[in-house]
N, C-alpha and C positions, 0 to 999 in steps of 0.2 A: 162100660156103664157111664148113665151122665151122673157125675157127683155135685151135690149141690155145699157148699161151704160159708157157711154164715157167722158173721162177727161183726162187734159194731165198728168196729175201726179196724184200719192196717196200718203201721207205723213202724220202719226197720229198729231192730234192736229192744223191741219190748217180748215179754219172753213167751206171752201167749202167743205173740204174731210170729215167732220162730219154730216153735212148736206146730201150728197152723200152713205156715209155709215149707216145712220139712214134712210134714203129712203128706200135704196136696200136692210135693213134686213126686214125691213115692208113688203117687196113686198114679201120676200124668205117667211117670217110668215103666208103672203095668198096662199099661193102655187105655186108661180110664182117660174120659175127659170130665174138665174142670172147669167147674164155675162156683165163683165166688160172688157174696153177697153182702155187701157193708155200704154205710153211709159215705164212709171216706177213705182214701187206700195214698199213702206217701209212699214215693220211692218208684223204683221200675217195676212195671208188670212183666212177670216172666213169661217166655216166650209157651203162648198156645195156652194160657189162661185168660176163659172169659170172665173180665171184671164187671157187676150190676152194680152201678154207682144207685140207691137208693139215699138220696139225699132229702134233707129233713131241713124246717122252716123254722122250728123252736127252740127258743133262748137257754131254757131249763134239758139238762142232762136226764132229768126226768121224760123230759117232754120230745126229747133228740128218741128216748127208746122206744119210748109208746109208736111215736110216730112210725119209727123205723120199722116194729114189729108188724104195722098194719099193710106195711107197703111190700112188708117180705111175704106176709101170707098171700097178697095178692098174685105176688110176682111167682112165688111159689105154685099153686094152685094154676097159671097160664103156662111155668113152664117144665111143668110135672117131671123135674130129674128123679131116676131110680132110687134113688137114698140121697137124706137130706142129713148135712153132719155140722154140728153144732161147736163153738168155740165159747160163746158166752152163755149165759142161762136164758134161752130162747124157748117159748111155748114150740111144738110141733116138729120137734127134732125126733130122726130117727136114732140117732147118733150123737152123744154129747160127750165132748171131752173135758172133762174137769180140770180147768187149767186154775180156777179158784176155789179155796178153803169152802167150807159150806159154811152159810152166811148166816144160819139161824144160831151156828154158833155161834160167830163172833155178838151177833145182839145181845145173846145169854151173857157172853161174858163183859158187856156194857157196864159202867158200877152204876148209872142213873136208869130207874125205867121210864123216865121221861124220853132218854133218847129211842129207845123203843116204840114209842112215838109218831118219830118224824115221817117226814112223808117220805124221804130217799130210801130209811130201813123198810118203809113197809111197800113200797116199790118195788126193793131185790128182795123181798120176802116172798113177794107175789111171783117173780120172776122163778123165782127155784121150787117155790112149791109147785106152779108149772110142768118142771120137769117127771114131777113123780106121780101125775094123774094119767090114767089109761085113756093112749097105747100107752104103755111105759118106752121110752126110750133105751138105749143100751149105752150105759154109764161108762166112762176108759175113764180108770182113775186113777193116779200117779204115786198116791201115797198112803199106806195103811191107814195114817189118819182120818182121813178121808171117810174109808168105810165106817170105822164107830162115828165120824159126827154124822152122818146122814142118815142112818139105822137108828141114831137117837130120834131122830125129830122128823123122819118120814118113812113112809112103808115103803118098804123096796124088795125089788121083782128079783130075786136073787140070780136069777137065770142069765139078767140082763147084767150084772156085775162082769166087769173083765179088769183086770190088776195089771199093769202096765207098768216093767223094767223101767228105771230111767234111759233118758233118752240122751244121753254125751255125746257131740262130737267122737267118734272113735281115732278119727285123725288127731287129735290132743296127745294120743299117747305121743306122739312121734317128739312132743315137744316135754322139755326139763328146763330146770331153773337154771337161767346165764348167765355170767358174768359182764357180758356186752349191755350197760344199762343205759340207753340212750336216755329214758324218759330222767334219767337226773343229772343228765348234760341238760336235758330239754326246761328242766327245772332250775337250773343251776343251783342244785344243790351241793351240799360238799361230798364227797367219796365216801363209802364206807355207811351211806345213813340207812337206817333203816327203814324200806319201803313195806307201811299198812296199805294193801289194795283196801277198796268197797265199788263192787259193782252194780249198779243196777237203775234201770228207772223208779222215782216217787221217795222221792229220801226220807219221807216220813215215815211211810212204811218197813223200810229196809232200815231203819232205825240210825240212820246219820247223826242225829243228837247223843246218843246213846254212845255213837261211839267219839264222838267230840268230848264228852266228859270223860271218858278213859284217856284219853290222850291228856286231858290237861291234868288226869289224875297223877301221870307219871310226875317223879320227882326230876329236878331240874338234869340232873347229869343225862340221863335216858331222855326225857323230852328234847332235849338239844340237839342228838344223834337220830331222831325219828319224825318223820313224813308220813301224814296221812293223804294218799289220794281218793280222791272218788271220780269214778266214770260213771258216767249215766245220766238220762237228760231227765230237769226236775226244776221245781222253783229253789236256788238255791239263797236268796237274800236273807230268810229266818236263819239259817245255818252256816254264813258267812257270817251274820250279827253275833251270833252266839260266843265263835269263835275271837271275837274279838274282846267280845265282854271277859272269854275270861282269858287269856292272852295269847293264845298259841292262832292266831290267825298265822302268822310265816310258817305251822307248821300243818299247813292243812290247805289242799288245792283244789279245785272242782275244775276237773278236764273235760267235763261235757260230753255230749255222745261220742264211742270211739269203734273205729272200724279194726285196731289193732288189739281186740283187749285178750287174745290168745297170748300177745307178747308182751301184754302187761303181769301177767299172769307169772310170765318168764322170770322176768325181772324184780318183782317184788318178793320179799319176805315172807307175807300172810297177809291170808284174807283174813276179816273182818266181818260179819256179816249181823248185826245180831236183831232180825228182823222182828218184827210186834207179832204179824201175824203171815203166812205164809204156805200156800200149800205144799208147795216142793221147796223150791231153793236150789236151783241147778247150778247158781255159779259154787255154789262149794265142794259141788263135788267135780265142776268142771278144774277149779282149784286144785283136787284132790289128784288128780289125775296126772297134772301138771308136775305135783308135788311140793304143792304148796302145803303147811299147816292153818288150822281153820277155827277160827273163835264163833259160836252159831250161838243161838237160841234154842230151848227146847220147842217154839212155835215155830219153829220150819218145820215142813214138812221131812224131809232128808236129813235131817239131824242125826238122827240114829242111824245112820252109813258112819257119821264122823266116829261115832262109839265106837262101831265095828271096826273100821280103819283103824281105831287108836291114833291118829291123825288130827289130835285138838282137843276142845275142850268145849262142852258144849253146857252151855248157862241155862239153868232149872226154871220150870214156871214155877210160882209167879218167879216173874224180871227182877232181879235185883242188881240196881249200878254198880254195890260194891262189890259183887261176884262178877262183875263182868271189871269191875276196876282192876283187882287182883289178878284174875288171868291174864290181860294183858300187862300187867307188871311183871309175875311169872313168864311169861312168852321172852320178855326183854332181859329179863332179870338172869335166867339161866342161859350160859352162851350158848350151847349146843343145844339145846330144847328144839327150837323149829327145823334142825338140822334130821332131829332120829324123829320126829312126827312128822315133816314132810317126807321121807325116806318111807315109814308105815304107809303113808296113803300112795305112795307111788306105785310100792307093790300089789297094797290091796286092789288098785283100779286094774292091775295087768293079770290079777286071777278071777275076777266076778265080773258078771254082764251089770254093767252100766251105761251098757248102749245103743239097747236095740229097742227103744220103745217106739219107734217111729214106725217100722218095720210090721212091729205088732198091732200096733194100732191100724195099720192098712190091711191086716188080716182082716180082723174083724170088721171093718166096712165092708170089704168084700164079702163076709160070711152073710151078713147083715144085709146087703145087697141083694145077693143071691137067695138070699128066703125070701125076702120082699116081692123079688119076682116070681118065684117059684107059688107063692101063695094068690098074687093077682093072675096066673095064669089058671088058676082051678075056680 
């Protein structure tokens, strides 16, 4: 089949465009060919993917989608691939992978209805309600949250629902926590300190402030012995400032995009993650796997794997700092705590599939495919 794959950008290390690219090599491994369709694509094209650069004249991110959506229908419509498979909330997908929370909630849970308002909300308002007008598309959704928030706020084709495993590296198992900690020779830290991972692009979202004030919650003996890192590319000046203001700048680094974060993973203590809002949240249980322990939010998506694991502790909606202050005091506080929670999630990742969503998901485009034609040939 020709598969068509639509997103508004490619950029390595962001967790849709992983997601996206671990799909589309699975489909090229069955014989499907592949083309892809975005404004902008960083990094190497893989071999025997055709890339349609649709690139856009407009200043406003508003105005970058619009544009984009009119030149994909065009390009669509000239180059009629078999099934057309969606990564962002685009009109006219046969296929959408929900790699984002559903957006009508996050507005609801807005506290102003002024910002309900603006033109950006009612822009990806417009975009998602999109998805659920006939044909209906066929939804791969990642996380049970998922299903109630979109059954709330739109009619859905039940047929077209499919629930999709997380999707883990399965190679992860092969890796456990080292001894060999290069990243704090790299840091020149002192021996012994203890390494907070936080992984991820957009620190606002993945809640980097959030976890800046735990750290400087810790009382002086623990704050002296403890390093926070973050990987992930993001505007980090408001949360360098932060950190300074309130004084634990030396204990807090921003390492920037990293191609090693399997053996950051290695190396560190615990992840950290305690995101605002989020569909999935694959590093915690990429974490989890490692055998790391895991401080989350209950607005991850994957949060409730950590419950199941018993592998952490995961913070109640609403957010509250000093539940999240406390757990990480408790994390530090008890010596052996991260020891028998990372041990729980090590085992739990080596009895439960956590990692065949990619697999599954190229099921279903194929099934998807396969009717599509099946129905233009009658």
């Amino acid at each position: 089949m020709e598969i068509g794959f639509c997103l508004f950008k490619y950029f390595p290390f962001g967790g849709l465009q992983s997601d996206f690219l671990a799909i589309a090599k699975k489909c090229q491994e069955r014989g499907h060919n592949i083309h892809v369709y975005t404004r902008s694509w960083q990094g190497e094209v893989p071999q025997g993917f055709h890339v349609h650069l649709l690139k856009t004249n407009s200043i406003s991110n508003i105005g970058k989608d619009v544009a984009f959506i009119k030149k994909l229908c065009l390009k669509l419509q000239k180059d009629q691939p078999h099934i057309v498979v969606g990564f962002n909330k685009i009109p006219g997908l046969d296929v959408y992978f929900a790699a984002d929370s559903c957006y009508a909630r996050k507005v609801e849970s807005k506290p102003s209805p002024i910002k309900k308002l603006v033109s950006r909300h009612r822009h990806k308002l417009r975009l998602e309600a999109s998805l659920f007008q006939p044909p209906f598309p066929h939804l791969l959704l990642i996380a049970p949250q998922q299903m109630q928030d979109f059954e709330k706020f739109y009619a859905i084709k039940q047929d077209n629902i499919h629930m999709l495993p997380p999707g883990i590296d399965a190679n992860l198992k092969e890796y456990s926590p080292c001894n060999n900690r290069t990243i704090v020779k790299e840091l020149k830290l002192a021996d012994g300190t203890f390494l907070i991972l936080m992984v991820g692009s957009g620190f606002q979202t993945k809640g980097v402030d959030r976890s800046i004030r735990a750290l400087s919650s810790l009382p002086k003996n623990l704050l002296s012995k403890t390093h926070l890192i973050i990987a992930g590319k993001g505007k980090k000046a408001f949360f360098v400032n932060m950190a300074k203001r309130l004084d634990i700048e030396e204990n807090v680094t921003f390492l920037g995009a990293r191609s090693d974060v399997h053996s950051l993973y290695q190396q560190s203590d615990m992840l950290l993650h305690p995101s605002y809002n989020e569909s999935a949240g694959k590093v915690i249980l990429e974490a989890t796997v490692v055998g790391l322990p895991v401080i989350t939010t209950a607005n991850c998506g994957y949060a409730f794997y950590i419950e199941k694991a018993r592998n952490g502790i995961v913070i109640p909606a609403p957010f509250d700092q000093n539940c999240l202050n406390k757990a990480l005091f408790d994390m530090r506080q008890v010596s052996d705590l991260y020891e028998r929670w990372g041990k729980n999630g090590w085992e739990y990742a080596r009895k439960n599939d956590l990692y065949t969503q990619h697999d599954r998901a190229v099921d279903v485009i194929e099934s998807v495919g396969k009717n599509k034609g099946n129905a233009r040939r009658k």
